[in-house]
N, C-alpha and C positions, 0 to 999 in steps of 0.2 A: 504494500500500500504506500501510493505517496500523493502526498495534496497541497495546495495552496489554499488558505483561505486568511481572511482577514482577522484581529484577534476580536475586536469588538461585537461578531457576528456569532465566530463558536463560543464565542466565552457567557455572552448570554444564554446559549442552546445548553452548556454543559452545565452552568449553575442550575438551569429548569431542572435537566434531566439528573443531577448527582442529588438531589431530594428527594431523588425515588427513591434511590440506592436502596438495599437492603443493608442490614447489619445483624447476618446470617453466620454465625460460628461455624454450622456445617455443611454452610454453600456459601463460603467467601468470594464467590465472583458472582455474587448477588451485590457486593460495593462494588463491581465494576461499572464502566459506560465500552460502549460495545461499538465501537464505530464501523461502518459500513462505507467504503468509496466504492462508487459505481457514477457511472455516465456524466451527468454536471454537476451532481449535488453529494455531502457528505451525509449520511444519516448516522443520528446518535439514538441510541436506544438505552435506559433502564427498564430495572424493572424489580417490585419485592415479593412477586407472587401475588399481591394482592391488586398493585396499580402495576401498570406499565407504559410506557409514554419513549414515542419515538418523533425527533425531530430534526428535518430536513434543513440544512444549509449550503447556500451556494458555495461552491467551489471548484479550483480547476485541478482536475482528478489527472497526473500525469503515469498512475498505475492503479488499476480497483486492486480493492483488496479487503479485509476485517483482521481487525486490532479490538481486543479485550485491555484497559487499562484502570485503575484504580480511580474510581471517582473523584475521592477528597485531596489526592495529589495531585489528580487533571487540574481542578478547581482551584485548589492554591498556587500551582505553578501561572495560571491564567489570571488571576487576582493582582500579578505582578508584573505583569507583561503591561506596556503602553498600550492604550488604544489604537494608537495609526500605527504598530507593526503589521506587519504580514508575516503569517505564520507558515511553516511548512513542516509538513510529519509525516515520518518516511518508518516503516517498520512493518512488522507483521507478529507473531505468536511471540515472539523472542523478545529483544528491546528494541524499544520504538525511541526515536531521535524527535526531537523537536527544536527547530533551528528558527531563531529572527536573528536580525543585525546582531545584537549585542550578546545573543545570548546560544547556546546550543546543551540542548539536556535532554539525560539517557534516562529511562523508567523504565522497569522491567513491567513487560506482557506479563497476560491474564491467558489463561488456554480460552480463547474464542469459543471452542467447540461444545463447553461446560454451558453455554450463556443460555437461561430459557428462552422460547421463541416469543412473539407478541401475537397471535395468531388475530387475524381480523375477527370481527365480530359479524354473525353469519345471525339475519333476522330481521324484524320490522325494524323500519328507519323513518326520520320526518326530519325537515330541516327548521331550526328554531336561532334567534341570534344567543353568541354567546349571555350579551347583555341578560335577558328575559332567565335562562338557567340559572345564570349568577344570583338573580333577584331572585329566582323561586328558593334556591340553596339557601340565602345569606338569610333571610325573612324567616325560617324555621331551626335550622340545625343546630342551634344553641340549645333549643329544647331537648337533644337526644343523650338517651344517655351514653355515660363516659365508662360505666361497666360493660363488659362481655357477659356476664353472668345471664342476662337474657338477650340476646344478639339481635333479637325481630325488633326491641326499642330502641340498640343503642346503632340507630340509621337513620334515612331519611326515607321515606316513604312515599313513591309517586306515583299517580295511577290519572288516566282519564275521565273528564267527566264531561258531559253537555260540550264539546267544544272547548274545555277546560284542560290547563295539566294543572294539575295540584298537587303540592309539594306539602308534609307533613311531617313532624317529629315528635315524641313525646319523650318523658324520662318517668311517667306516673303522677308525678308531681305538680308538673304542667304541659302546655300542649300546645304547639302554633302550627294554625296551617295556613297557605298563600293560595290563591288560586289566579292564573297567568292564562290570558286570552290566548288562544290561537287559530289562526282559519285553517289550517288542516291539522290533526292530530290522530294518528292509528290507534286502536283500542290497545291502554294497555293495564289492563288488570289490577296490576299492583306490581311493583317490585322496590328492591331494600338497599339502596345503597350504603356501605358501610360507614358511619360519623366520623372514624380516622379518614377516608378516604375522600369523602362530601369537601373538607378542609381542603386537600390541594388539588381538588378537581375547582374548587373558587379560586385556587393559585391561580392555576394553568390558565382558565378559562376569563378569569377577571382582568390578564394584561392585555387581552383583546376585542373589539368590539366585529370581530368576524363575523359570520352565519355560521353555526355548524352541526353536520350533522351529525344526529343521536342515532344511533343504531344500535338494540337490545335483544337478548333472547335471557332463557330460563338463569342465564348461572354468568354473566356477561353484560354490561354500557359500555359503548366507548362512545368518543366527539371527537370526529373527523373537522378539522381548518385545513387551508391551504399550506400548512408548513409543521403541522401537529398531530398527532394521532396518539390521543388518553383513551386507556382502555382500565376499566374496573371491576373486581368481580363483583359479586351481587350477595345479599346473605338470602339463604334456603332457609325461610320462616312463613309466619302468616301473622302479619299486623294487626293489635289489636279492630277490633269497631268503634271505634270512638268516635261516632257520630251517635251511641246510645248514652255518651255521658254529658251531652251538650244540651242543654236544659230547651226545650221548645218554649217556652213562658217563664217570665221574670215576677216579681212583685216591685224592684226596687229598679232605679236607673239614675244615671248623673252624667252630665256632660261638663267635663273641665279645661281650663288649657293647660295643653302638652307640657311649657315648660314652667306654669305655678307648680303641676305636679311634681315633675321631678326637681324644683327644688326643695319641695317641701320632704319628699321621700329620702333625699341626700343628708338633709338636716334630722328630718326621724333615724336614721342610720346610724347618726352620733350617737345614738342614745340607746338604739335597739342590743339584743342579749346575745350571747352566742351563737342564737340558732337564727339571726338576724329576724327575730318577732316585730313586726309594726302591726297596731291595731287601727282601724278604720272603723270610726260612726258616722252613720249617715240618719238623719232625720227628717225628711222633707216638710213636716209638718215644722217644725223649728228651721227651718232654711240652714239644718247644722250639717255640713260635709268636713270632717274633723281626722287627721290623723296623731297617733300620739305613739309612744315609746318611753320605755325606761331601762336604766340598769343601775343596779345597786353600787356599781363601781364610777359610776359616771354623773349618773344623774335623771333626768326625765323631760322628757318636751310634751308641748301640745300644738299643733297649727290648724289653722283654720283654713279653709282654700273657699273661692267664691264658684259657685257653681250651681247649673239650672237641676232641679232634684225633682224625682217623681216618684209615686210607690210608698212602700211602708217603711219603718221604721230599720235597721240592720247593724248589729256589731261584729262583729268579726276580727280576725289575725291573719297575716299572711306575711312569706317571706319576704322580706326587701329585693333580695338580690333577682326573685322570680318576675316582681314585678320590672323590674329597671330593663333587664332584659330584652323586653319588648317594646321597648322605644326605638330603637334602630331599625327597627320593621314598620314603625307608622309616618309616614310623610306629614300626612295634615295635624293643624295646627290643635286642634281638639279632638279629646277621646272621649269615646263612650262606652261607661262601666254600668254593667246591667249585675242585676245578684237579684237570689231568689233565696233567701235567708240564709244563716249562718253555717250552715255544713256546707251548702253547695258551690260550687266553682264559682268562679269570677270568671265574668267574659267580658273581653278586651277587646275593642277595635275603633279605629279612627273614623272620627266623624264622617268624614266624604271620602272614605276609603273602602268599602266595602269586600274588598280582592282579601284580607290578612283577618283573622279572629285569631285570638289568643287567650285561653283558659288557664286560670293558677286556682290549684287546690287551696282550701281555707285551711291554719292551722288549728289544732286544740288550742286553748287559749288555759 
C-alpha cells in the first residue's frame, strides 16, 4: 500500500473512526483502524462489534493495498503533524512508514487479516436528513437507562407511526418520547438501538447536515452519507407498552415559562437531599404554583412561580435532576405540566410543541 493524502482530511477520518476502536484484551486489533487503498479514495474502517463505521477519503492511491494499524498511535502521531502537510504511507502487514517534510515514522502492522468485516446492512431502507435523526436521538436518550441488567430499556426505541418515526426511551423512572414528521416512512415495528451506541451515532451523525440513508433488518441500523457508513447492532428485546402508563385525563394542569422554571428548580437544588427531592404544590383555587426543598445540612427554600393553573388541588415530590433533563428537548418558550394526583406521572410538554411529551414518576414523599 502507498498513498498521498493531505493531513487535515485523514486526521479528521481517523479521530471519527479511533472512537470506535474497541479495547478488547482478547481481540487487540479491535484498537486497530484498518485502512483500505483502492482506486481514488483511502477507506478507514473500525469497529467494536457492536458499532462499526467506515470512512472514505480522497487520495492519490500510487499502490492499493490494506494496513491494520493501532488506532490511538495513528491518532496521536496525526494530532502532531501540521495541517498543510501532505502525508504519504507506504506499508503493508509488517511496518508501515509515514513520511511528511519534517518528519518520517515507523509503527508496527496489525495482521489485517484478524480485522472483522463491516458487512452492509441487507433490508428496509428510507432516506431521512441527518439533522431530523439527530433531533429524534438527542430529545429522548437521556431517558434510557445506563444499566445492562435489562437491555430492552437501557436503548432507544423507534418504530413507525401515522407517517411518524418516533423515537422513545425510558429508564422506569421517566420516559421521553419525540415524534419527527416524514413523507415517506417503511413500516417498522419496533426496534432497540443500544444507549452506549445512540451516543456516537449523534457523534457521527451531528457533524453533518447530509441526507442519509437508514437501512434496518432484525439484528442491524446502519446511515449511509456520501463519505460515511455507521452500522449498529440492535438489542433482541421487546419494549415495554408504555402508552398504558400515560394517563388519558388529568385533574390538574399549569402553564409556566420555561426559564422562571428552571431557575426556580436550580435554586430548589441548593437545598434539595440526597436523592435530589423537590416538592411541588399546586392550588388553582389559591393561584399557588409553589416549589420548595430542604436539607438539614443546608437549609430550606420556598419559590413561588406565576403561572395560569387549572384543576384541583396536588402535592407531590419529584427528582430535580428528572425534571431539568427535559429542557433540552422543549424549544418553546412555555411548558405544560398536567398531573392527575399525587402517585401519578407528570406529563411534560411544550406549549406549541406538541412532537416531544415527557413523563417523571412522582416520589414517596
Amino acid at each position: 500500500m502507498k498513498i498521498e493524502c493531505g493531513v487535515e482530511k485523514i486526521r479528521e477520518a481517523v479521530f471519527q473512526a479511533e472512537r470506535i476502536t474497541g479495547k478488547n484484551l482478547t481481540l487487540p486489533v479491535l484498537g486497530s483502524l484498518l485502512f483500505v487503498a483502492s482506486g481514488k479514495s483511502l477507506k478507514i474502517r473500525a469497529t467494536n462489534l457492536n458499532l462499526g463505521i467506515e470512512i472514505e477519503v480522497p487520495a492519490k492511491i500510487s499502490k492499493e493495498g490494506i494496513a491494520a494499524v493501532n488506532g490511538s498511535v495513528m491518532s496521536g502521531i496525526l494530532s502532531n503533524i501540521p495541517s498543510s502537510e501532505n502525508l504519504e504511507i507506504d506499508g503493508d502487514a509488517g511496518n508501515i512508514t509515514i513520511k511528511t517534510k519534517r518528519n518520517k515514522i515507523k509503527i508496527k502492522g496489525q495482521p489485517a487479516d484478524d480485522f472483522p468485516t463491516i458487512p452492509p446492512v441487507a433490508g428496509a431502507s428510507f432516506d431521512i436528513s441527518s439533522e431530523k435523526i439527530c433531533d429524534g436521538i438527542k430529545s429522548v436518550y437521556y431517558s434510557s437507562s445506563v444499566s445492562d441488567i435489562k437491555p430492552e430499556i437501557s436503548s432507544v426505541y423507534m418504530y413507525s407511526n401515522e407517517g411518524q418515526l418516533v423515537f422513545v426511551s425510558t429508564d422506569s423512572f421517566r420516559l421521553a418520547e419525540k415524534k419527527i414528521k416524514l413523507k415517506s416512512v417503511p413500516e417498522i415495528p419496533g426496534i432497540l438501538i443500544p444507549f452506549k451506541n445512540a451516543a456516537e451515532i449523534l457523534r457521527v451523525l451531528g457533524e453533518t447536515d447530509e441526507e442519509a440513508r437508514v437501512s434496518f433488518n432484525k439484528n442491524q441500523i446502519s446511515f449511509t452519507l456520501s463519505s460515511v457508513y455507521l452500522t449498529s447492532r440492535l438489542i433482541d428485546g421487546v419494549f415495554p407498552d408504555y402508552r398504558q402508563i400515560i394517563p388519558k385525563e388529568y385533574e390538574s394542569s399549569a402553564v409556566v415559562l420555561k426559564q422562571d422554571l428552571l431557575n426556580a428548580l436550580k435554586l430548589s437544588n441548593i437545598f434539595s437531599d440526597k436523592f435530589n427531592q423537590i416538592n411541588l404544590e399546586m392550588d388553582p383555587k389559591e393561584k399557588k404554583f409553589e416549589l420548595s426543598s430542604a436539607n438539614s445540612d443546608v437549609g430550606e427554600n420556598r419559590t413561588a412561580l406565576d403561572a395560569a393553573l387549572s384543576g384541583e388541588r396536588v402535592e407531590l415530590s419529584f427528582n430535580y435532576k428528572y425534571f431539568l433533563d427535559c429542557f433540552q428537548s422543549i424549544s418553546s418558550d412555555s411548558l405544560s405540566i398536567k398531573m392527575k394526583g399525587s402517585s401519578k406521572p407528570i406529563l411534560v410538554s411544550g406549549v406549541s410543541d406538541p412532537s416531544f411529551l415527557y413523563l417523571i414518576m412522582p416520589m414517596n414523599r
